[in-house]
C-alpha positions in Angstrom: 0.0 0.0 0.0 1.2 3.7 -0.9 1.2 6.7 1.0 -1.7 8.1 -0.5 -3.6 4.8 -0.9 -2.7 4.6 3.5 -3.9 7.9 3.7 -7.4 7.6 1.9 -7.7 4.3 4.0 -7.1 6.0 7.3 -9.7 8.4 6.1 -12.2 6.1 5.1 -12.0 3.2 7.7 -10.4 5.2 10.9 -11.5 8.9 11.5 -14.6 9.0 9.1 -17.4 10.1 11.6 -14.8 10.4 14.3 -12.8 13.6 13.7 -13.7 15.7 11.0 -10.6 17.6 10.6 -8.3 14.5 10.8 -10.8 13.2 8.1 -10.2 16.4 5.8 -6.3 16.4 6.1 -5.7 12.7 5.1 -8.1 13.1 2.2 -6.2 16.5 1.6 -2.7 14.6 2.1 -4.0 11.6 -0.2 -4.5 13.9 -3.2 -1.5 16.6 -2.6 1.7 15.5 -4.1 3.4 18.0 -2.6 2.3 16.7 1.1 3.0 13.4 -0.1 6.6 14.1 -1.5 7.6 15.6 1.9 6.0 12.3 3.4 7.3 10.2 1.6 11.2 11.4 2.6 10.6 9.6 5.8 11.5 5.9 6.3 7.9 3.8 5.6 7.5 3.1 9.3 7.3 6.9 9.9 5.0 8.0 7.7 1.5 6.5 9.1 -1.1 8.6 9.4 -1.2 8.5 13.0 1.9 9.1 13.4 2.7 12.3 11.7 -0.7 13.7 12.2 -0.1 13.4 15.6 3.3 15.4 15.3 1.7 18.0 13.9 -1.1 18.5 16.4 2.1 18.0 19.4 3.4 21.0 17.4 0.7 23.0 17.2 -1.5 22.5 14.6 -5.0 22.9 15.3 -8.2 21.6 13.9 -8.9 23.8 10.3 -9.9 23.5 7.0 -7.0 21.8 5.0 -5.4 24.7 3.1 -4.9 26.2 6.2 -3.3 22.5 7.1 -1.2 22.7 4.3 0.1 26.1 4.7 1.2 25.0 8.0 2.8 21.5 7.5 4.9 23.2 4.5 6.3 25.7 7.2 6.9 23.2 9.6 7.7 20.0 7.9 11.3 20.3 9.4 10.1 20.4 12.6 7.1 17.2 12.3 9.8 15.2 10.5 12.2 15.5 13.7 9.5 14.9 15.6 7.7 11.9 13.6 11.6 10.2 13.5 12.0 10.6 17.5 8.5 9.3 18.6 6.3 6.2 18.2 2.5 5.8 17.7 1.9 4.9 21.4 -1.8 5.6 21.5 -2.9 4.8 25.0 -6.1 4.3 25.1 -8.0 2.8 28.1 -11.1 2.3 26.4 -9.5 -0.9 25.0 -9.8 -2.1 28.6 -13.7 -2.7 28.2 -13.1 -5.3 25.6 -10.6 -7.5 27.6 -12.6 -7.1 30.8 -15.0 -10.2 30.0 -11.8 -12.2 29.4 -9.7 -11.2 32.2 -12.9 -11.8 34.5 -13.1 -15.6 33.5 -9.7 -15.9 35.4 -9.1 -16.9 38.9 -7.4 -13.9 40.8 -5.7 -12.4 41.7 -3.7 -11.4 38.8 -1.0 -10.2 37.6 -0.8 -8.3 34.4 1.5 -8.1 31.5 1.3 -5.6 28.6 3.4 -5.4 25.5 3.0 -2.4 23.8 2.2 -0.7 26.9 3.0 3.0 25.9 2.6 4.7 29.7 0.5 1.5 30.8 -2.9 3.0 30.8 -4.4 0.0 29.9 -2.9 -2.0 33.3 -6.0 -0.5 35.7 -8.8 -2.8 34.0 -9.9 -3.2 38.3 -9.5 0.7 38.6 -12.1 2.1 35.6 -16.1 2.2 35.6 -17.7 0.3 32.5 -21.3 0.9 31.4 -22.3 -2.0 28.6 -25.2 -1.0 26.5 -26.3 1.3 29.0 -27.7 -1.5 30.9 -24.9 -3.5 32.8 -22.4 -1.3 35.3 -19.4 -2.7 36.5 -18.1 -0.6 39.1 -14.9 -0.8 41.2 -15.4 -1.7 44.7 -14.8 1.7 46.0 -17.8 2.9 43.6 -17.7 4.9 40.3 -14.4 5.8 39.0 -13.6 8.9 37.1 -13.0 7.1 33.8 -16.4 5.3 32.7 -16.2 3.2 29.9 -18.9 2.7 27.6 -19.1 -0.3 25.1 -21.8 -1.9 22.9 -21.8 -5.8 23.1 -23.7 -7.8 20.6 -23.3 -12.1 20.5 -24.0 -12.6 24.4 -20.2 -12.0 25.6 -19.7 -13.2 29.3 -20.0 -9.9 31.0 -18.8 -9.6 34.3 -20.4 -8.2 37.9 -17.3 -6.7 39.4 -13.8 -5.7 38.4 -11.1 -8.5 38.7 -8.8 -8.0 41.7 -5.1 -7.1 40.2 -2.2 -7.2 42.3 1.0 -6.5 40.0 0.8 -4.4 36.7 3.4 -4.4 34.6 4.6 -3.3 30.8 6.8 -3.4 28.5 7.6 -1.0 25.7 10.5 0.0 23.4 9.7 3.3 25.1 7.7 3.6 27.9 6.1 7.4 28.5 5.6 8.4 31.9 2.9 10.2 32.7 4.6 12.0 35.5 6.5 14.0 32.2 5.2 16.6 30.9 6.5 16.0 27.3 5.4 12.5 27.4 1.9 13.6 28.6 1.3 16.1 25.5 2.4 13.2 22.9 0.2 11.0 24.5 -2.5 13.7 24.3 -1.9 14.5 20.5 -2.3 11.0 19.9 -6.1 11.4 20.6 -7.6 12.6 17.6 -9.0 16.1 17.1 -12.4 16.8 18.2 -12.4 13.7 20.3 -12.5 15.6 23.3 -14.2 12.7 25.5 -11.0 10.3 25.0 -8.4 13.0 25.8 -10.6 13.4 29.1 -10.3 9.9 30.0 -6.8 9.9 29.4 -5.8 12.7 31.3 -8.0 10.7 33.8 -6.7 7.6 33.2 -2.9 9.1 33.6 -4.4 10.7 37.1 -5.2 7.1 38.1 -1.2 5.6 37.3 0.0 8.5 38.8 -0.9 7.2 41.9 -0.3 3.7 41.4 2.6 3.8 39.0 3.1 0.7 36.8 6.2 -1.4 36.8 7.4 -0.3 32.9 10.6 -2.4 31.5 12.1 -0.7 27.9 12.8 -3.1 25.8 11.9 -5.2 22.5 8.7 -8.0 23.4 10.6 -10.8 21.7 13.6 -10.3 24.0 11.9 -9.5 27.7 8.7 -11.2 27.7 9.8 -14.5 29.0 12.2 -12.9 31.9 9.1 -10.8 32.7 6.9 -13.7 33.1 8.9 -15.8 34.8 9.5 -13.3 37.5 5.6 -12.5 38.0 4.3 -14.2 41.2 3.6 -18.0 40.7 0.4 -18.3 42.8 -0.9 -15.2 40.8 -3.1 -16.1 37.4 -0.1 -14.3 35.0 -1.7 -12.5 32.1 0.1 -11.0 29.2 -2.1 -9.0 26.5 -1.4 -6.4 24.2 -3.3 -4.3 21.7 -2.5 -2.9 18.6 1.1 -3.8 19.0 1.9 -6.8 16.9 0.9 -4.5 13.6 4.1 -3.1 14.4 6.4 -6.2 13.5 7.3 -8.0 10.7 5.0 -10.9 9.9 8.3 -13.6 11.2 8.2 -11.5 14.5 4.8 -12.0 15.1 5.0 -15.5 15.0 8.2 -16.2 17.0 6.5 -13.8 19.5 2.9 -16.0 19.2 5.3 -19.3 19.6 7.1 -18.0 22.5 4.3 -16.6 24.4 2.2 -19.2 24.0 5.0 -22.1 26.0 5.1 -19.2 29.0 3.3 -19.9 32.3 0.6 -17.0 31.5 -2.6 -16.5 29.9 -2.3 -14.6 26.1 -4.8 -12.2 25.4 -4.3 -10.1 22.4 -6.2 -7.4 20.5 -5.3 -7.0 16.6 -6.1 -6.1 13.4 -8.1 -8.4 11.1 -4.6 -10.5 9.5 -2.4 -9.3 11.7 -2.1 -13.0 13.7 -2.0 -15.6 10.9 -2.8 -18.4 12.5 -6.8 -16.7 13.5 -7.1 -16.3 10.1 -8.6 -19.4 9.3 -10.9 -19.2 12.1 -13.0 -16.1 11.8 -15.9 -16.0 11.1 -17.1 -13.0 8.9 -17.5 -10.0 10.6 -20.0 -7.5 11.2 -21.3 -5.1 8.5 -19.2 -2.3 8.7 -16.8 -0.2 6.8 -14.8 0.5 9.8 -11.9 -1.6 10.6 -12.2 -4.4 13.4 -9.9 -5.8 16.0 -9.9 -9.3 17.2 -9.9 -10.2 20.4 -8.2 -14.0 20.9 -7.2 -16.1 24.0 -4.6 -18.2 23.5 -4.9 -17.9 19.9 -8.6 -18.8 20.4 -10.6 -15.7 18.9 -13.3 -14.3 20.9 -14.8 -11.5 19.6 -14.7 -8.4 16.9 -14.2 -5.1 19.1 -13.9 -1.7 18.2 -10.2 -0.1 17.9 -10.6 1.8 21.3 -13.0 -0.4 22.8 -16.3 1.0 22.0 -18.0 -2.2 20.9 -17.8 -6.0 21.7 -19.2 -8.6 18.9 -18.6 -11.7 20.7 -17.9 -15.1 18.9 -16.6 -17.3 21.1 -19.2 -19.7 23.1 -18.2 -19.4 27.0 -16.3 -22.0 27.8 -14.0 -21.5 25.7 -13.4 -18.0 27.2 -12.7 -19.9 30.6 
């Protein structure tokens, strides 16, 4: 896929409905070959949508028509490059938490929790947030509604719990883990949230309140190479859970599976949340998913899948019968 054709998909199957102006610069970018050109000067891993959208709005750039966009990026490009080649797409979104909670809950506690991927580990308080399912099911932490409420429509009868799980170790890895306790870590992770989504950046900065108190145990380094010491160190009379979201995408197809291979012969439970395609060996076993034209993650235990969810956790389409979930 090309820059522009990456572009026009980003439009069409991420931020369509979502964020307007996001919407109207990746169409703008898809067509402009001078945006494009500049783009394209980065290496291929750089130049995502997310990611150099987000360097411009860390910069500055404010939600506009897209000449305005234009006019701006062009005097700035030097500037997003620098900062497109010196960060990482670490979107850290705790909404993702609502999909994993009906897996997590299955387990027998406590647990301890393991995220790849885990940016500033925002996603490692699943026993900390409020969840509201269909508007008709609340799950509240014992100490009563927290200031992040999650909201998430289910459809296929997923096992949805009563109460949080209890959590007693949290723990991530990441190739660079932001700390939400820095101030230039805290505006990245805010320009990550699209424009106009103003009720995400509000659970983040939430969400970041919540770690702040509690801080996560974050390791830097590459999944393939930690994730075994990591597990082997968690508590053995803990249920040991490793999960990740939206992380594999991010290595080569031979990664993935010498990640899937090794995880998979650890003492822990695997829970991950990908792309349709990104884990091969689900491939086979999906059944077709939803009508939609917006792009779908799987959830999948053990390389079991589970359900379709929505990217930042706002829907649940469970296919998995519950036992298989246990």
């Amino acid at each position: 896929m090309d820059t522009a054709e990456r572009y026009e998909r980003f439009a069409d199957h991420e931020v369509c409905g979502y964020s307007p102006s996001s919407e109207e610069w990746s169409r703008g970018i898809a067509c402009d070959p001078e945006l494009l050109g500049l783009i394209n000067q980065l290496p291929a891993d750089k130049r995502r949508p997310n990611l150099v959208l987000a360097a411009a709005r860390f910069l500055g750039a404010e939600p506009s028509g897209y000449p305005s966009f234009k006019a701006w990026m062009i005097e700035h490009w030097d500037r997003v490059a620098e900062v497109a080649l010196a960060r990482l797409t670490q979107t850290n979104e705790p909404g993702r938490t609502a999909s994993l909670l009906p897996l997590l809950a299955q387990f027998p506690g406590p647990l301890t929790l393991i995220e790849v991927g885990a940016s500033a580990g925002l996603c490692l308080y699943p026993d900390r947030y409020s969840y509201r399912y269909d508007e008709r099911l609340s799950v509240d932490p014992a100490d009563g509604v927290s200031p992040v409420v999650l909201r998430c429509t289910t459809a296929g009868d997923p096992p949805l719990p009563s109460e949080v799980p209890e959590v007693v170790s949290r723990m991530g890895i990441d190739l660079n883990p932001l700390d939400v306790n820095d101030a230039g870590d805290m505006a990245w992770l805010e320009a990550l949230v699209w424009p106009e989504q103003q009720h995400r950046l509000q659970r983040l900065r939430a969400a970041a309140d919540i770690a702040r108190a509690d801080p996560p145990a974050l390791v830097a380094g590459n999944l393939l190479d930690t994730i075994a010491d990591v597990v082997d160190a968690a508590n053995p009379d803990t249920t040991v859970v490793v999960f990740g979201s939206a992380v594999l995408t991010y290595l080569d197809p031979p990664s993935r599976r010498a990640f899937e291979t090794m995880v998979r012969d650890l003492r822990c439970k695997w829970i991950a949340n990908e792309g349709t395609g990104v884990i091969e060996s689900l491939t086979a076993q999906l059944p077709k998913p939803p009508h939609t034209t917006r792009d779908k993650f799987v959830l999948s235990l053990n390389g079991e899948p589970m359900a379709y969810t929505g990217p930042h956790g706002q829907s649940l389409d469970w296919i998995a019968d519950i036992e298989t979930a246990r």
